[in-house]
BALUMPA-388856 format. One record per atom (N, C-alpha, C): residue number from 1; atom name; x negated, y, z negated. Coordinates in Angstrom, 1 decimal. Layout:
# BALUMPA-388856
NUM, CA, X, Y, Z
...
//
This chain:
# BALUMPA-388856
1, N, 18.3, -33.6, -12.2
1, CA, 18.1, -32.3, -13.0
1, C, 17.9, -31.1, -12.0
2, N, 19.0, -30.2, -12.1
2, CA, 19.2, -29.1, -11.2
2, C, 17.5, -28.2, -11.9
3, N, 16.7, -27.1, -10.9
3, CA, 15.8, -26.2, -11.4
3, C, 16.7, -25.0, -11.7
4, N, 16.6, -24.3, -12.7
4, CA, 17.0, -22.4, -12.5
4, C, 16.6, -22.1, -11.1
5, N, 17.2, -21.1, -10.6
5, CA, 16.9, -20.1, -9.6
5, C, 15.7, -19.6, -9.9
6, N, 15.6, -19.2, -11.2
6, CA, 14.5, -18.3, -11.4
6, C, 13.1, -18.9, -11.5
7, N, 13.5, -20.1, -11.9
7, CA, 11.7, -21.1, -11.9
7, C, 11.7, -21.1, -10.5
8, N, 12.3, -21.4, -9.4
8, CA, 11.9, -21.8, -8.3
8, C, 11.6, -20.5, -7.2
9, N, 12.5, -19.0, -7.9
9, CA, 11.3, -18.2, -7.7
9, C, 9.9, -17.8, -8.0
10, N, 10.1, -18.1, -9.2
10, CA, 8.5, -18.3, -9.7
10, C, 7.3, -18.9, -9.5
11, N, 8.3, -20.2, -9.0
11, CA, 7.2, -20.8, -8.1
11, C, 7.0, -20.7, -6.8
12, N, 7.5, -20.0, -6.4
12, CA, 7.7, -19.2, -4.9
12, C, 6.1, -18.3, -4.8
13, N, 6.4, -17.3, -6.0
13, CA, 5.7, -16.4, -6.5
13, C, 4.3, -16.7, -6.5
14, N, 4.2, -17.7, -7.1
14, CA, 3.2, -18.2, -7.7
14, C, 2.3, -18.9, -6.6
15, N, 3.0, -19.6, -5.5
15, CA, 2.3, -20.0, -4.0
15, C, 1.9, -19.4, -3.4
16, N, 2.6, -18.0, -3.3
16, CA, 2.4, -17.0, -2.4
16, C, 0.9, -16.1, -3.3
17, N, 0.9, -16.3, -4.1
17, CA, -0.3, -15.3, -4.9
17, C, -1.6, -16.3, -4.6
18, N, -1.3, -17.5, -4.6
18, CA, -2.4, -18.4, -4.8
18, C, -2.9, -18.7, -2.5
19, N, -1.5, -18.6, -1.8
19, CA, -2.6, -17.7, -1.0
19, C, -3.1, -17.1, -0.2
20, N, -2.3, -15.7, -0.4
20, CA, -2.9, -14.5, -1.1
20, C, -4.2, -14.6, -1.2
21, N, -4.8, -15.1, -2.4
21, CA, -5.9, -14.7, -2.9
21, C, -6.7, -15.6, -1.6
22, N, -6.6, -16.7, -1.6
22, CA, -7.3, -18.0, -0.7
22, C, -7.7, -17.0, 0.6
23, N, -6.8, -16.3, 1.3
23, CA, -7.0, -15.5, 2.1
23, C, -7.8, -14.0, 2.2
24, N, -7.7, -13.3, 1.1
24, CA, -8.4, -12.2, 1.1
24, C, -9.8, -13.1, 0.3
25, N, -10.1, -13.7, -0.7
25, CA, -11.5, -14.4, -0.8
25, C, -12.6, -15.0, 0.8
26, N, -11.8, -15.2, 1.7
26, CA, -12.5, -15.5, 3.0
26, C, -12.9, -14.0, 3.4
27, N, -12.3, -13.4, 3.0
27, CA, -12.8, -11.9, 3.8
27, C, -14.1, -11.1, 2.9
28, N, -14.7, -10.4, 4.0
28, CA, -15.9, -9.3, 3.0
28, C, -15.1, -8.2, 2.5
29, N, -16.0, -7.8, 2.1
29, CA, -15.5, -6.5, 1.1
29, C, -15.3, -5.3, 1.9
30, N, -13.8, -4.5, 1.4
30, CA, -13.6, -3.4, 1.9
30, C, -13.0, -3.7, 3.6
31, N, -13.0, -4.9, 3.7
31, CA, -12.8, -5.3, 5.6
31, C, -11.2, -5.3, 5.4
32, N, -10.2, -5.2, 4.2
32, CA, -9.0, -5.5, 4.8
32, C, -8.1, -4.3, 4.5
33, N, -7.1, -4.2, 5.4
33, CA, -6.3, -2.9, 5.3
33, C, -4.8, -3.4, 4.6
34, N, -4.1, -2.9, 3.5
34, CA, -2.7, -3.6, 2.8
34, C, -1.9, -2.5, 3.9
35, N, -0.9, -3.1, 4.0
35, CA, 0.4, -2.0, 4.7
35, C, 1.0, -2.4, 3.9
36, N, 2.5, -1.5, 3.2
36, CA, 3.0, -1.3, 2.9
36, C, 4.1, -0.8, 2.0
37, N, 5.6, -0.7, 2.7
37, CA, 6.0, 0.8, 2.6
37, C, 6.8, 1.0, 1.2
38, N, 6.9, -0.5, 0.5
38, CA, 7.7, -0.1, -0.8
38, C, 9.1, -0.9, -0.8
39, N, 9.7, -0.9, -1.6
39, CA, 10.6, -2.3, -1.9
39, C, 12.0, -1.5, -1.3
40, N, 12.1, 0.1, -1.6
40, CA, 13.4, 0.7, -1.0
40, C, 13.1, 1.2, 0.8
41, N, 12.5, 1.8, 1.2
41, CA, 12.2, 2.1, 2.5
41, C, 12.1, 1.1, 3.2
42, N, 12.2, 1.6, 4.9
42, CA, 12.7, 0.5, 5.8
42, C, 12.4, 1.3, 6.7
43, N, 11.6, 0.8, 8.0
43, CA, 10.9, 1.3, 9.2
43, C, 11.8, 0.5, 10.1
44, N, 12.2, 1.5, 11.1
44, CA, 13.2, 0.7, 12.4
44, C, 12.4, 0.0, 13.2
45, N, 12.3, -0.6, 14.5
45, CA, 12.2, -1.9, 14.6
45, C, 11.0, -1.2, 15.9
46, N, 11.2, -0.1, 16.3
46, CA, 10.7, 0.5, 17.4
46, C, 9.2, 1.2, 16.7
47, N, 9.6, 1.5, 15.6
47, CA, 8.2, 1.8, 14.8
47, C, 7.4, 0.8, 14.4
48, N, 7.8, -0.4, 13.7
48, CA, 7.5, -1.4, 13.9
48, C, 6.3, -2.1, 14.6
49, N, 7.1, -1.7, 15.5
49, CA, 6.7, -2.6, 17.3
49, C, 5.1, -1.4, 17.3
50, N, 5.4, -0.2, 17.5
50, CA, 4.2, 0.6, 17.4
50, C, 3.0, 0.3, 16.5
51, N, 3.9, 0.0, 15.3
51, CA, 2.4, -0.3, 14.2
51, C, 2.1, -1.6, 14.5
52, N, 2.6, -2.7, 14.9
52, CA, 2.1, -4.2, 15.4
52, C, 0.7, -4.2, 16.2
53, N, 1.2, -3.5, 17.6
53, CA, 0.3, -2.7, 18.8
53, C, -0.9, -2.3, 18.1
54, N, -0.8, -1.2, 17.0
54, CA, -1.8, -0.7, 16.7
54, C, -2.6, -1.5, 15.8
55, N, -2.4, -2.1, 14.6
55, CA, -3.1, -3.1, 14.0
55, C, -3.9, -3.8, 14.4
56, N, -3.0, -4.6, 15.7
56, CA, -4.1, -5.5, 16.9
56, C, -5.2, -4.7, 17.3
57, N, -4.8, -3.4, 18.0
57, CA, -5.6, -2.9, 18.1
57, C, -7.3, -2.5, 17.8
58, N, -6.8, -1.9, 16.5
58, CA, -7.8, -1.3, 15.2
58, C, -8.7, -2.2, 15.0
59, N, -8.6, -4.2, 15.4
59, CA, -9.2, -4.9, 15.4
59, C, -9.9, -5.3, 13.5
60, N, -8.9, -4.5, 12.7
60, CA, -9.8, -5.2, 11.4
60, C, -8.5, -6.5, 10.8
61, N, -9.0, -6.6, 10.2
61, CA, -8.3, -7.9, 9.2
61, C, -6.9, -7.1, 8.5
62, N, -5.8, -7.5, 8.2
62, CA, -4.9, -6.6, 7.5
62, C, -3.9, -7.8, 7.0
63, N, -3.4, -7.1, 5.9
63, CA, -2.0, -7.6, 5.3
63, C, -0.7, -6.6, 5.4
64, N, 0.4, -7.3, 5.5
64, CA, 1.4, -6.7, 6.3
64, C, 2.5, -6.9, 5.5
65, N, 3.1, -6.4, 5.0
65, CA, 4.5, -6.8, 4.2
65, C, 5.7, -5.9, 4.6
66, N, 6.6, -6.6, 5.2
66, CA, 7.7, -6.0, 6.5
66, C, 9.0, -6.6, 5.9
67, N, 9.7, -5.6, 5.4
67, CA, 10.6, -5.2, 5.3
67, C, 11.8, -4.4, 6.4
68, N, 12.6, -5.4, 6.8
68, CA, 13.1, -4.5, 8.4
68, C, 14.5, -4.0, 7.8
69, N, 15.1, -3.0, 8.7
69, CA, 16.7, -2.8, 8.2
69, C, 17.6, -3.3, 9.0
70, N, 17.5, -4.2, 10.2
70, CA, 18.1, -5.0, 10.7
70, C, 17.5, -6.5, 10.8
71, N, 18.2, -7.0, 10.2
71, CA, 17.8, -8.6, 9.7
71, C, 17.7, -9.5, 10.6
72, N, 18.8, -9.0, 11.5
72, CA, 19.2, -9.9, 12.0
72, C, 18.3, -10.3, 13.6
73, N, 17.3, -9.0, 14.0
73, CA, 16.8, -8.9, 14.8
73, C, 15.6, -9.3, 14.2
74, N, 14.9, -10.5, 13.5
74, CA, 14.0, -10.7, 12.5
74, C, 12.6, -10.8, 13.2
75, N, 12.5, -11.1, 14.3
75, CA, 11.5, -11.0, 15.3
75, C, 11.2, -9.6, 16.3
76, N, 11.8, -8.8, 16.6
76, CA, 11.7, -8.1, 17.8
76, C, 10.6, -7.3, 17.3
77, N, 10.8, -6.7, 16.5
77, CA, 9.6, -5.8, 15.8
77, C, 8.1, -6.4, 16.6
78, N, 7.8, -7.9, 16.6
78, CA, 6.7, -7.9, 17.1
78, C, 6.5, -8.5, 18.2
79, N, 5.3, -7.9, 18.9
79, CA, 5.0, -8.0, 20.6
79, C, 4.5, -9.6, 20.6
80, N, 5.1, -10.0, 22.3
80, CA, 5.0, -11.5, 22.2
80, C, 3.8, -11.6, 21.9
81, N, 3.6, -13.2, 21.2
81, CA, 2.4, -13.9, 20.6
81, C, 2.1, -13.0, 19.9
82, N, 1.8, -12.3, 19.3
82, CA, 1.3, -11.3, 18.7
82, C, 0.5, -12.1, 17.3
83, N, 1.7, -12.7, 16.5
83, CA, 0.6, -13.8, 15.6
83, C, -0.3, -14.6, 15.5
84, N, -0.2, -14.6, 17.2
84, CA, -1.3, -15.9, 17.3
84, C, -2.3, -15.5, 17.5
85, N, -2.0, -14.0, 18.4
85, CA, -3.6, -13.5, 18.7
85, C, -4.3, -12.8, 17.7
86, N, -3.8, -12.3, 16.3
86, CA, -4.0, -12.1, 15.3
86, C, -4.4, -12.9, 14.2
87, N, -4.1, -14.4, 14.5
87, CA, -4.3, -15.4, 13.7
87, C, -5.8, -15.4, 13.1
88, N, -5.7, -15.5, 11.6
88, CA, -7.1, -15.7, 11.2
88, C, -7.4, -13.8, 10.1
89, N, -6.9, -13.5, 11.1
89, CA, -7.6, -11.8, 10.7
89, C, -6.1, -11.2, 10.3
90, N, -4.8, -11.9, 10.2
90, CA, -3.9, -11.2, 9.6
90, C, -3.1, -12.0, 8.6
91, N, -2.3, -11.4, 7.6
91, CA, -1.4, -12.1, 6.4
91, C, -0.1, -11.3, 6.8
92, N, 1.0, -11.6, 7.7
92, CA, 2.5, -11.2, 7.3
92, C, 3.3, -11.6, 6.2
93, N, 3.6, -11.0, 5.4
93, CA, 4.7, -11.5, 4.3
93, C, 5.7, -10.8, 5.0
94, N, 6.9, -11.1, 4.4
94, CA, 7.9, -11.0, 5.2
94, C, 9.0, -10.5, 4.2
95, N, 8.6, -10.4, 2.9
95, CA, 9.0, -9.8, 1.8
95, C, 8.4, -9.6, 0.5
96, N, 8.9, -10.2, -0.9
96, CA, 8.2, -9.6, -1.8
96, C, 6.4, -9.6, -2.1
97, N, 5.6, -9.0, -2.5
97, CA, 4.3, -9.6, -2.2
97, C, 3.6, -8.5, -3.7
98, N, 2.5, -9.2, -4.5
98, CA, 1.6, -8.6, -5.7
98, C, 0.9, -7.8, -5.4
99, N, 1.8, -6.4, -5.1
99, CA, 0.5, -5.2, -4.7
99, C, -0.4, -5.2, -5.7
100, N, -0.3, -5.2, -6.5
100, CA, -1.7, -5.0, -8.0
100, C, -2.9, -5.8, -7.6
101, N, -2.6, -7.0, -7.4
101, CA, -3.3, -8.2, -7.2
101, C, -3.8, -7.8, -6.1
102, N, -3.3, -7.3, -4.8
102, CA, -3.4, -7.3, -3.4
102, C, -4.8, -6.1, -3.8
103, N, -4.3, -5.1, -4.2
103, CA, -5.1, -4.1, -4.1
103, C, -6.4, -4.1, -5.4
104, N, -6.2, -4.9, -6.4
104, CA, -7.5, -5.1, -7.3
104, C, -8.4, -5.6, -6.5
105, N, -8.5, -6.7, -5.3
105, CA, -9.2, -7.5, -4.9
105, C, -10.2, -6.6, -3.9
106, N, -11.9, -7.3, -4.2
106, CA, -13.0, -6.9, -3.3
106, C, -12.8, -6.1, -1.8
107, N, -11.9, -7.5, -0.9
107, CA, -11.8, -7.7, -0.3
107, C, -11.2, -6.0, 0.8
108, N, -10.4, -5.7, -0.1
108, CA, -9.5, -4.6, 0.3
108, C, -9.8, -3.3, 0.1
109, N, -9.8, -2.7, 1.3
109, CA, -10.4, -1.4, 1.3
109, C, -10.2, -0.4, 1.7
110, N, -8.8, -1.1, 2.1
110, CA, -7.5, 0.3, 2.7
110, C, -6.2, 0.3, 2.2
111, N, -5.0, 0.8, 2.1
111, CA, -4.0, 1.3, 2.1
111, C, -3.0, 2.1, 2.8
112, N, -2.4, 1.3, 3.7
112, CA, -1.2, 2.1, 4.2
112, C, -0.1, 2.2, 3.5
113, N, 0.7, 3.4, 2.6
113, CA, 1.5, 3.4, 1.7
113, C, 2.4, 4.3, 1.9
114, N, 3.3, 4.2, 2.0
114, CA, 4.5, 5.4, 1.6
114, C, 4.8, 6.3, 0.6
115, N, 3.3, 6.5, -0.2
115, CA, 3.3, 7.0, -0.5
115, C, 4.1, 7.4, -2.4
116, N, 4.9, 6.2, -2.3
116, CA, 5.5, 5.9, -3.7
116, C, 5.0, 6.1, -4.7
117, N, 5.4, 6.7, -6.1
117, CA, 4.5, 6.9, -7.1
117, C, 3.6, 5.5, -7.8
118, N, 4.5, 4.8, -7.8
118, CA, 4.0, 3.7, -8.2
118, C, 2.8, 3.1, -7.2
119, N, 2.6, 3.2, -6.1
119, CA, 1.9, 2.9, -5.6
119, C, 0.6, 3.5, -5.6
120, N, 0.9, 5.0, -5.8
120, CA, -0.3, 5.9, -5.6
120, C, -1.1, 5.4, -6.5
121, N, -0.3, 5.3, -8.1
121, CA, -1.5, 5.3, -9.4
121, C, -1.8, 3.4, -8.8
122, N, -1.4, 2.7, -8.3
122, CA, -2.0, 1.3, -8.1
122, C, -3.3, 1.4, -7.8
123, N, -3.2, 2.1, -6.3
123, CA, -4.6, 2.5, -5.5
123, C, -5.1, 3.0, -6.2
124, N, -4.7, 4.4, -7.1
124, CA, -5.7, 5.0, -8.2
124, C, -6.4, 4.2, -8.8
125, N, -6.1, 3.2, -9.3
125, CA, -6.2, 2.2, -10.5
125, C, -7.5, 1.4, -9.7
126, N, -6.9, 0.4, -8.8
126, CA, -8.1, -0.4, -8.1
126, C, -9.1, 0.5, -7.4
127, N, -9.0, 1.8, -7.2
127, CA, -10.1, 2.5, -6.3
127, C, -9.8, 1.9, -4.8
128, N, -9.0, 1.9, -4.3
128, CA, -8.6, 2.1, -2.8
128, C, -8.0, 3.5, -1.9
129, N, -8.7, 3.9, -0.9
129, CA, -8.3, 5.2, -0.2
129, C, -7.2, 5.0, 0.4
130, N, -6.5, 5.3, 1.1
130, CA, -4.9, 5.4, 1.5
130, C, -4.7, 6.1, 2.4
131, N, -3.8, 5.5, 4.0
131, CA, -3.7, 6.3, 4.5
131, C, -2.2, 6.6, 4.5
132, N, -1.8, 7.6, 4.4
132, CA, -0.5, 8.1, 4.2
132, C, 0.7, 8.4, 5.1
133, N, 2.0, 7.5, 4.4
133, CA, 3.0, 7.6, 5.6
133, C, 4.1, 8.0, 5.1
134, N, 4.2, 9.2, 4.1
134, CA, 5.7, 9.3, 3.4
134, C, 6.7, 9.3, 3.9
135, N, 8.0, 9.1, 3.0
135, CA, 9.4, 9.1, 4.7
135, C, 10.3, 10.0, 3.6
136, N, 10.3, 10.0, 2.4
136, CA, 11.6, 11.1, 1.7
136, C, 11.1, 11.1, 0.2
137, N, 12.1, 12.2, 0.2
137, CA, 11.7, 13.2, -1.2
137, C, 10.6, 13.2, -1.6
138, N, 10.2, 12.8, -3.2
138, CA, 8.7, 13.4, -3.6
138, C, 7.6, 12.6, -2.8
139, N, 7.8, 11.4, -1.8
139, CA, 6.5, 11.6, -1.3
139, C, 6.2, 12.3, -0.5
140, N, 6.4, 13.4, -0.2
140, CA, 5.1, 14.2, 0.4
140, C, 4.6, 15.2, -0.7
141, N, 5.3, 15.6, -1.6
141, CA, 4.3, 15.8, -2.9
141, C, 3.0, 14.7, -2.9
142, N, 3.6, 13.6, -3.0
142, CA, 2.3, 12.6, -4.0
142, C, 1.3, 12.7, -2.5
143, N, 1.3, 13.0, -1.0
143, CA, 0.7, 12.8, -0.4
143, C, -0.2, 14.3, -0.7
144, N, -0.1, 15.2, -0.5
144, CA, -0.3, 16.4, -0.7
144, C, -1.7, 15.9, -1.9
145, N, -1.1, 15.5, -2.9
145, CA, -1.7, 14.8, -4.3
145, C, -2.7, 14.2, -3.7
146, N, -2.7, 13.0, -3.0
146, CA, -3.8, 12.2, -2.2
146, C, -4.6, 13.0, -1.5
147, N, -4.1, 13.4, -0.8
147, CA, -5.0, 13.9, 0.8
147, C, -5.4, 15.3, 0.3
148, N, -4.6, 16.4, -0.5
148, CA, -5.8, 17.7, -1.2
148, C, -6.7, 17.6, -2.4
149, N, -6.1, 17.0, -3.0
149, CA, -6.0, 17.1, -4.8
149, C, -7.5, 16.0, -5.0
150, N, -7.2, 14.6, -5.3
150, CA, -7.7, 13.7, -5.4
150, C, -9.0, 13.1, -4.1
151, N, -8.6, 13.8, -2.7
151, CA, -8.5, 13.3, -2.0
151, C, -9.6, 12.0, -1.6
152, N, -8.6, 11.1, -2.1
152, CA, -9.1, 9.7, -1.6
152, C, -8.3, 9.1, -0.3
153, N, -7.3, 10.0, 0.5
153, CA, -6.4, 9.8, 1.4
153, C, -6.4, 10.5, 2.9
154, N, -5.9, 10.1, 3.9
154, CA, -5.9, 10.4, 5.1
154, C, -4.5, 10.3, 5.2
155, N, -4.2, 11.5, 6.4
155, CA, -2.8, 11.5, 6.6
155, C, -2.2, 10.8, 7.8
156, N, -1.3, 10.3, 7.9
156, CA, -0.9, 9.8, 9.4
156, C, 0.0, 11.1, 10.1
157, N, 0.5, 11.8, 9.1
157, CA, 1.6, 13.0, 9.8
157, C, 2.7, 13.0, 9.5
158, N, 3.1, 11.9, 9.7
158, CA, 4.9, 12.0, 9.5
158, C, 5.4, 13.5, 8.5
159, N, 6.5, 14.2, 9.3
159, CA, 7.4, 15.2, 8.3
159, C, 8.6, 15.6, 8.1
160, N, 8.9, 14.3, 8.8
160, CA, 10.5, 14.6, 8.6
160, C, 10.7, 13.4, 7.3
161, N, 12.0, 13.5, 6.8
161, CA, 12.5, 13.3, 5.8
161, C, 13.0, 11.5, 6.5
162, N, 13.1, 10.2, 5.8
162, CA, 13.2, 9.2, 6.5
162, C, 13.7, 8.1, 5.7
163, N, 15.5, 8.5, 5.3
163, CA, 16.1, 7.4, 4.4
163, C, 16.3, 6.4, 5.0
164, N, 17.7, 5.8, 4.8
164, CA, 17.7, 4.5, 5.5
164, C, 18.4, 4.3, 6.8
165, N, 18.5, 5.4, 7.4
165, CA, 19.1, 5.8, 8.9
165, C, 17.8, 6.0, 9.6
166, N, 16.8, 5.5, 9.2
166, CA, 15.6, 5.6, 10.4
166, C, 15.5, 5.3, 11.8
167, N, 16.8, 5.1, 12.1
167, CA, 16.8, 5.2, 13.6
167, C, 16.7, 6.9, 14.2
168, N, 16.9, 7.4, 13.5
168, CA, 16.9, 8.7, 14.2
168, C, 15.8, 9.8, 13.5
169, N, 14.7, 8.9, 13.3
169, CA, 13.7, 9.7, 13.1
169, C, 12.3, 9.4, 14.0
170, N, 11.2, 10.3, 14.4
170, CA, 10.6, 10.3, 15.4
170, C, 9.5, 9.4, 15.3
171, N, 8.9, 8.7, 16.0
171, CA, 7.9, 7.9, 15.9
171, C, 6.5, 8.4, 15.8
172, N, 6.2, 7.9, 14.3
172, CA, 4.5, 8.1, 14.7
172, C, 4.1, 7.0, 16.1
173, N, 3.4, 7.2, 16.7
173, CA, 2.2, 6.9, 18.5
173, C, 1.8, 6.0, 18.0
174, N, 1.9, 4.9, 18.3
174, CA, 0.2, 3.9, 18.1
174, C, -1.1, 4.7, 18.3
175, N, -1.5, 5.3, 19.3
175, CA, -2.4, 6.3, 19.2
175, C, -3.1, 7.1, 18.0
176, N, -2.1, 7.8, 17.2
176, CA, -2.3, 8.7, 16.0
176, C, -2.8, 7.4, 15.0
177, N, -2.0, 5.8, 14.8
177, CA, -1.9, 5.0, 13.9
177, C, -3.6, 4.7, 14.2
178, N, -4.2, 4.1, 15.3
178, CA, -5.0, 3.3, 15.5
178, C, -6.3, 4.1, 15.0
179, N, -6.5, 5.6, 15.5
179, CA, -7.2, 6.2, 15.3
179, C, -7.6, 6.5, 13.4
180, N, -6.4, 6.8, 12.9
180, CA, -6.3, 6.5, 12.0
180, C, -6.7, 5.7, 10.7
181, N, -6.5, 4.5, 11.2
181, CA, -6.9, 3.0, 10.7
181, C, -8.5, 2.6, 10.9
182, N, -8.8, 3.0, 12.1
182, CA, -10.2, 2.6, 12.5
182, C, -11.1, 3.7, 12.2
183, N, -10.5, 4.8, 11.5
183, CA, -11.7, 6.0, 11.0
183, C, -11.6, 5.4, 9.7
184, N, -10.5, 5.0, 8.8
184, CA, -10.6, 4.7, 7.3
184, C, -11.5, 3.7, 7.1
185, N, -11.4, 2.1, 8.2
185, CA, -11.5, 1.0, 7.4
185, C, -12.9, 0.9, 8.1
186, N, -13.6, 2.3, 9.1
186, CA, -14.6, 2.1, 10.0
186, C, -16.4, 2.1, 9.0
187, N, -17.8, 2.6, 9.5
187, CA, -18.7, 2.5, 8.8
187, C, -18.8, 4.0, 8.8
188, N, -18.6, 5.1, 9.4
188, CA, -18.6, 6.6, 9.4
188, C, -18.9, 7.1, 7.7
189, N, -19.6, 7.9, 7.8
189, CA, -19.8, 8.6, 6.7
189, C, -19.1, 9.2, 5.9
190, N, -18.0, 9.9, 6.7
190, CA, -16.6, 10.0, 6.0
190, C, -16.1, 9.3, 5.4
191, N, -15.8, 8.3, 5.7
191, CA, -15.0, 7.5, 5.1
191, C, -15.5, 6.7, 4.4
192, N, -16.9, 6.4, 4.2
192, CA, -18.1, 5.9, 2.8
192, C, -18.1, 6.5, 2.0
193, N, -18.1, 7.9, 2.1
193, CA, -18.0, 9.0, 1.2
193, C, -16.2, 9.3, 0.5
194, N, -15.0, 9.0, 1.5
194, CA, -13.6, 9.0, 0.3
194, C, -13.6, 7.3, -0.3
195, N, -14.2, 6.1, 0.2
195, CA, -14.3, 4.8, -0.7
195, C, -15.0, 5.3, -2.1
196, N, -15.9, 5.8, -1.8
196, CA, -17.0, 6.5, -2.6
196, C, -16.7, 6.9, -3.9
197, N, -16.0, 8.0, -3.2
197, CA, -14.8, 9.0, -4.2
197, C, -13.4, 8.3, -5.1
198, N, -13.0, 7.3, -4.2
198, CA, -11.7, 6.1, -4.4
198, C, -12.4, 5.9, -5.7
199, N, -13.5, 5.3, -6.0
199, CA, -14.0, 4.3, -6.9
199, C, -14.3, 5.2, -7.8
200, N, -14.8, 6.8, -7.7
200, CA, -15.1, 7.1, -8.8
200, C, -13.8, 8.0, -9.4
201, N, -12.6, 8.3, -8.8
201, CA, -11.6, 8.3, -9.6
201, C, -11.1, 7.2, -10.2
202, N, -11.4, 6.3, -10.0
202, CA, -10.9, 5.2, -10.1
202, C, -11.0, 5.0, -11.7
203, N, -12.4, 5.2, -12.1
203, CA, -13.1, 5.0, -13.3
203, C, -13.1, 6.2, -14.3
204, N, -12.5, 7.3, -13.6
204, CA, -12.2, 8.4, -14.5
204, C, -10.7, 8.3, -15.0
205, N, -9.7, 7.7, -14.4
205, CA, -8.5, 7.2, -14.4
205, C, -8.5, 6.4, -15.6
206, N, -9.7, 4.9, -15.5
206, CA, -9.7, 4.0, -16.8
206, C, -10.1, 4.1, -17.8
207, N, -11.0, 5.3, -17.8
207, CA, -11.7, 6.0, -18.9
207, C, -10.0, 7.0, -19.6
208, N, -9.5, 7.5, -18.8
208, CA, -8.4, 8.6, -19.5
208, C, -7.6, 7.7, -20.5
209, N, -7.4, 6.5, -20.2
209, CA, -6.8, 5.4, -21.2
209, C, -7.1, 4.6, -22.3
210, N, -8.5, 5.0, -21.9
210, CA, -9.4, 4.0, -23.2
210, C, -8.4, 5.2, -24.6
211, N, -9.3, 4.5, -25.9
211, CA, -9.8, 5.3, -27.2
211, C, -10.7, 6.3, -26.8
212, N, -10.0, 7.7, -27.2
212, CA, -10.8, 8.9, -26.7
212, C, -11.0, 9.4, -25.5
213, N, -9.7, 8.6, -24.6
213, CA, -9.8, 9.3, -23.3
213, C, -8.2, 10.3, -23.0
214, N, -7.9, 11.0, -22.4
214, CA, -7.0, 12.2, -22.2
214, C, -5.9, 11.5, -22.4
215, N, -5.5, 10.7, -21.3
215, CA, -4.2, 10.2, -21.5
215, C, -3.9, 9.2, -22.5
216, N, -5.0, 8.5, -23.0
216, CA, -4.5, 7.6, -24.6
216, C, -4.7, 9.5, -25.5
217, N, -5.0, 9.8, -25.8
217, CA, -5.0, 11.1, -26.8
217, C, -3.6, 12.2, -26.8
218, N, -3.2, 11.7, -25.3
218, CA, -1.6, 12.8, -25.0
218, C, -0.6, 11.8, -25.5
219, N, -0.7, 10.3, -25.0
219, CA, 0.2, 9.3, -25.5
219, C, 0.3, 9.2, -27.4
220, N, -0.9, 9.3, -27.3
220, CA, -1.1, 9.2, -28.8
220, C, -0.4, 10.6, -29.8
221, N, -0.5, 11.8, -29.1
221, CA, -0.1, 12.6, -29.5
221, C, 1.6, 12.2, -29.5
222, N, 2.3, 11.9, -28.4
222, CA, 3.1, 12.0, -28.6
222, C, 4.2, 11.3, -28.9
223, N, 3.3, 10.1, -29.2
223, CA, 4.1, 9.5, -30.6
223, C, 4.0, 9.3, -31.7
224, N, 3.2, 10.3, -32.0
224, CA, 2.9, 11.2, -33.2
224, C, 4.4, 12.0, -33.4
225, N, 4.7, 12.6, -32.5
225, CA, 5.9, 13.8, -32.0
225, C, 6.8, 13.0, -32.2
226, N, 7.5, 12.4, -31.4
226, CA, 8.4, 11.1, -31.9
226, C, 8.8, 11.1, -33.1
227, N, 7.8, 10.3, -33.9
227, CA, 8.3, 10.1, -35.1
227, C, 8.3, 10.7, -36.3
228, N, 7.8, 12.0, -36.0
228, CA, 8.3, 13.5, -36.7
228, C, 9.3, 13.7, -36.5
229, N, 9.7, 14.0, -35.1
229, CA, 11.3, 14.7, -34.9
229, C, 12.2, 13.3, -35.7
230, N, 11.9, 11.4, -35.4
230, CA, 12.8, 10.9, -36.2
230, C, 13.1, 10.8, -38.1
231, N, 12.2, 11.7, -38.4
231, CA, 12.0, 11.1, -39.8
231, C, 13.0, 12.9, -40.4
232, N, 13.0, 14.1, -39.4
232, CA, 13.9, 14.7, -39.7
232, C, 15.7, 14.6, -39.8
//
């Protein structure tokens, strides 16, 4: 009896979540940092190599989900041993992976994100700060959004525009990355005070959806609207 393709992704899915969780449940709270740039973007192999460097570095716990644009060089991105001497304190996925799940959990108390819309309202959602690495079009709006507006976010810099020709765009430093990572995910007052802030937009976010909150009342309005304009 042949399985579907699709159950045997499922159960792919379903391994990888279970652990996932097994892994971030050994960690304390707020100790782990998510990377990750989004299911269309692609970081060249040389930037890569730089964020590897720095991760080790920064010395906290992190999850890693790497996406490369050359396949075929499936390792170079990272410095020799590099997994081993990270063993314990790191999760590489190597593709698809449950940001929702990743980022609802205790455990997690950072965000490296590109900034994607979908991603932003995720962090919104769980109350996680973000440090920010847009590469084209509206994310550097939504970063703008993070780091002035809301600000639950830290910026890394990047400002050039960065499709899928990322070879010819400039590297953020391990330097800028590590400093970076280790002010967010560190005990400083700053960054107690945007977790702080994380959590309580977080809950003004959940409230705007309830019965009687802004965005259930606009939603509600507007399929109110809807079904006026269809009954003309």
């Amino acid at each position: 009896m042949s399985i579907p393709l699709i159950g045997l992704e499922e159960e792919r899915n379903r391994q990888l979540m279970n652990i996932i969780l097994k892994w971030l449940d050994s960690k304390e709270p707020n100790s782990v940092l998510y990377v990750s740039f989004g299911s269309v973007s692609r970081v060249n192999n040389n930037q890569l190599l730089e964020l590897a460097i720095d991760l080790e570095s920064s010395g906290c716990s992190f999850i890693w989900v790497v996406r490369q644009i050359n396949k075929d060089d499936e390792e170079r991105f990272l410095p020799t041993d590099f997994e081993e001497r990270v063993k314990g304190r790191s999760l590489i996925i190597r593709d698809w992976a449950p940001k929702l799940l990743i980022l609802d959990h205790q455990a997690v108390g950072g965000f490296m994100t590109h900034c994607g819309w979908n991603s932003v309202l995720g962090s919104i959602s769980a109350g996680v700060p973000m440090v920010t690495w847009p590469m084209f079009a509206d994310q550097f709006y939504n970063e703008i959004f993070i780091t002035l507006v809301v600000k639950m976010g830290t910026s890394l810099g990047p400002k050039e525009h960065n499709w899928l020709d990322s070879e010819n765009v400039s590297l953020v430093k391990n330097d800028k990355i590590e400093m970076v990572v280790s002010w967010l995910m560190g005990d400083g007052e700053e960054a107690k005070d945007m977790r702080k802030r994380a959590k309580e937009i977080s809950e003004m976010a959940k409230k705007s959806v309830e019965e009687g909150g802004s965005s259930y009342a606009d939603l509600t309005s507007l399929i109110e609207e809807m079904r006026t304009y269809t009954k003309k």
